[in-house]
C-alpha positions in Angstrom: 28.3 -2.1 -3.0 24.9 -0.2 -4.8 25.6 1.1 -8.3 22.7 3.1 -7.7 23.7 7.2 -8.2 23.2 9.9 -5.2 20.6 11.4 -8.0 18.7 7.7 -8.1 18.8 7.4 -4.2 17.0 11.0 -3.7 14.6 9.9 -6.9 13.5 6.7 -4.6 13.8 8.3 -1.3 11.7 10.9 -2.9 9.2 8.7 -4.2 8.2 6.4 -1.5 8.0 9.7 0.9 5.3 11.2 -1.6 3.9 8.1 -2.1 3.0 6.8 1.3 1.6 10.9 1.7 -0.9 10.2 -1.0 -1.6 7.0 -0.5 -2.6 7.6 3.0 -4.0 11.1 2.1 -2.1 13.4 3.9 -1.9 14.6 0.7 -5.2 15.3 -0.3 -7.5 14.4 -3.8 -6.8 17.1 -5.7 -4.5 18.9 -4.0 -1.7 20.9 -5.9 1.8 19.9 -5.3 4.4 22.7 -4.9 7.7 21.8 -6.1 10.0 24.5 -4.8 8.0 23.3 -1.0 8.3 19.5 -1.5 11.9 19.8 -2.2 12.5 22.1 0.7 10.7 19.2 2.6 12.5 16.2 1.5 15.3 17.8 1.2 15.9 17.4 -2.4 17.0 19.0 -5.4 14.4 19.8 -8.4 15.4 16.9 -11.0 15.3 14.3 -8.6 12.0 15.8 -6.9 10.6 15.7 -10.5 11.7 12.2 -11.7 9.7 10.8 -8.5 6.6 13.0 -9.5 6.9 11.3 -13.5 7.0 7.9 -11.4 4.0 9.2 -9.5 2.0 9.9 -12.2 2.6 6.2 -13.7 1.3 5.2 -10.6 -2.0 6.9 -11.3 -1.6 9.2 -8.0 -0.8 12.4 -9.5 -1.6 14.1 -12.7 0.1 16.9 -14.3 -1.1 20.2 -16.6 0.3 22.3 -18.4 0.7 25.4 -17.5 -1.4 24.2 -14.1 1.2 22.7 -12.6 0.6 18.6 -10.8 -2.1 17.3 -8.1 -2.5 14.7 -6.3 -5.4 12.4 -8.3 -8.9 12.6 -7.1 -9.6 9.3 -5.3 -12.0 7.6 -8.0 -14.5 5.2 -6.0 -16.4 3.9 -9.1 -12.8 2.1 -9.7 -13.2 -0.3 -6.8 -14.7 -2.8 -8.6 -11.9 -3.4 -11.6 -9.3 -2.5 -8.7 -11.2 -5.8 -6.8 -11.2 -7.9 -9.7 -7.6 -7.8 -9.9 -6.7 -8.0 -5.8 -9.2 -11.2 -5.4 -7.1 -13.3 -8.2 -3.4 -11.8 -7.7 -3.9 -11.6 -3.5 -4.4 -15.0 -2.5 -2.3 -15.8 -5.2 1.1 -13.9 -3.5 -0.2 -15.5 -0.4 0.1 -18.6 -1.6 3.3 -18.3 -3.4 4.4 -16.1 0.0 3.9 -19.0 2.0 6.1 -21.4 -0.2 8.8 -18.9 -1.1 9.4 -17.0 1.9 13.0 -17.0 2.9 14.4 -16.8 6.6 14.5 -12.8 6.3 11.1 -12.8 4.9 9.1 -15.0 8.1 11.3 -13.0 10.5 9.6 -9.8 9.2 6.5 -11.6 9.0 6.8 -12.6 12.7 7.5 -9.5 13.7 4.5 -7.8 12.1 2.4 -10.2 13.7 3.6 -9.3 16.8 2.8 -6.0 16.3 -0.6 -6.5 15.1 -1.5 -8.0 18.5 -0.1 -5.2 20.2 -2.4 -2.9 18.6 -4.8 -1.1 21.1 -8.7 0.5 20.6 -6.8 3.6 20.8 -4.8 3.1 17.2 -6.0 6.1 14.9 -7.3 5.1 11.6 -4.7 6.3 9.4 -2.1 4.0 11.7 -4.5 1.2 10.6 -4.4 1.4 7.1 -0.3 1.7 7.5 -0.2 -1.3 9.3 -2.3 -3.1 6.3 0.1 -1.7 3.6 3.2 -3.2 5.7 1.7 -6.4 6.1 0.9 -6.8 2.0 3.6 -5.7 1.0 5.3 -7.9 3.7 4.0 -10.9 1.4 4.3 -9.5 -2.0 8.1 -9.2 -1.0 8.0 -13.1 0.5 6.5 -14.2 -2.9 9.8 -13.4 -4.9 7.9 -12.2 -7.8 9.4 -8.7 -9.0 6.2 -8.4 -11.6 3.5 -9.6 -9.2 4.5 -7.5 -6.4 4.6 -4.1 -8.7 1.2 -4.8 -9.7 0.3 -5.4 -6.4 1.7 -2.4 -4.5 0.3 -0.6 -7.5 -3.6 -1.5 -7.0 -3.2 -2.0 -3.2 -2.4 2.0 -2.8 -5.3 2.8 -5.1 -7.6 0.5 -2.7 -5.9 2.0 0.1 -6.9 6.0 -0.9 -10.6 4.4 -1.6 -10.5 3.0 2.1 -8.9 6.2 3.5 -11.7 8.1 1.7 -14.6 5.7 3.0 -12.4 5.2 6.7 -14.2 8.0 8.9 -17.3 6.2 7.8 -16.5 2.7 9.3 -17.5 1.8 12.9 -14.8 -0.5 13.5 -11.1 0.0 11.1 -9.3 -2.1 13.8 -11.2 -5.5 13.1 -10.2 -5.4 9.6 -6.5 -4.9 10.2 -7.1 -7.6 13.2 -7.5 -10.2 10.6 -4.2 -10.4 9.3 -3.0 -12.4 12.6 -3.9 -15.3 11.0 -2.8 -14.7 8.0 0.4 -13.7 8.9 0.9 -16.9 10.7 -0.3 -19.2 8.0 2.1 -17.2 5.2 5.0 -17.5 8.0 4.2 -21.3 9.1 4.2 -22.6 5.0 0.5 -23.3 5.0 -0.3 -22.2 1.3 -3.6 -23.4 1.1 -4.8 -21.8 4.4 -2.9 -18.3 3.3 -4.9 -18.6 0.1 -8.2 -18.8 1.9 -7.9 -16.4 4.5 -6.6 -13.7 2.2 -9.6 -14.2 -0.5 -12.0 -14.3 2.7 -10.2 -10.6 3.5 -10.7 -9.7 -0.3 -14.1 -10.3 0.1 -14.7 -8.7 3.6 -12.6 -5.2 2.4 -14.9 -5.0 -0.6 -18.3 -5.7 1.2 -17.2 -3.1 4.5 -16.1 -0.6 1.6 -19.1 -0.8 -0.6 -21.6 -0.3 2.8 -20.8 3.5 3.6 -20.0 4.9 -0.1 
């Protein structure tokens, strides 16, 4: 049974709702957030609603005023390369460990990403793209059974994912990049450390190169 309060489930229900919005941009840079409409929307109540904002802005995807009222953050390209710093050490890294560590639950949603991935036709927009590489991360971050690792992880992979949603439009070919995590997905699922740890610093390298050629 969860000890976790009705007022902590709408907080996190909350949260990840608004979070996946900005990440992706549906909620613009710089766009003002209403809170009488977002609760409306998610159906939640004001306090709840506003402790999932205070986790937001920890997160560095919104920012409050006073008297202004909170936005979403503008997306801030000159941060790609400290964000890439970080990702080439701590992504192979959870690969790695992903590979060693993952549990029966964890290669079964591993699996089943993968088979999804191949599904994928030329027809996939963009935006379904870039939410098919947050799943598959944060697939591994989970398999890596590291509570600290995979918070910093989710934390700079959405503020890489808002700089590739920014530079998206601008890149002939979103699919191929999502197309490499096949391979990954099957050496993190089949226990092969060394090969997760390659492939993913190869697609550190790869996101960073594609990214830096249109901005």
């Amino acid at each position: 049974m969860s000890n976790e309060s009705p007022a902590g489930s709408l907080t996190e229900a909350a949260y990840e709702a608004l979070k996946e919005r900005l990440v992706l941009l549906d909620i613009g840079p710089g766009e003002p957030l209403s809170e009488q409409a977002l609760a409306a929307d998610l159906a939640v109540g004001r306090t709840p609603l506003r402790e999932a904002l205070k986790r937001l802005e920890s997160d560095h995807l919104v920012v409050t005023y006073p008297r202004r009222g909170t936005f979403a953050t503008p997306v801030d390209i000159t941060a790609l390369s400290e964000i890439s710093e970080i990702r080439r050490v701590l992504e192979p890294l959870a690969a790695g460990l992903g590979a060693v560590r993952a549990d029966v639950e964890d290669r079964q949603g591993l699996a089943k990403l993968r088979d999804g991935l191949s599904g994928l036709s030329a027809d996939t927009s963009a935006r379904d793209h870039m939410e098919w590489d947050l799943q598959v991360h944060r697939a591994i971050y989970r398999a890596t059974h590291n509570a600290h690792l995979e918070t910093a992880l989710v934390r700079y992979g959405n503020l890489a994912t808002r700089i590739w949603s920014v530079a998206a439009s601008r890149l002939a070919d979103v699919g191929s990049h999502i197309v490499e995590h096949v391979d990954l997905l099957d050496a993190v699922h089949d226990g092969d450390a060394e090969r997760a740890e390659r492939l993913m610093r190869e697609h550190m390298e790869t996101f960073e190169l594609r990214i830096r050629t249109v901005l």
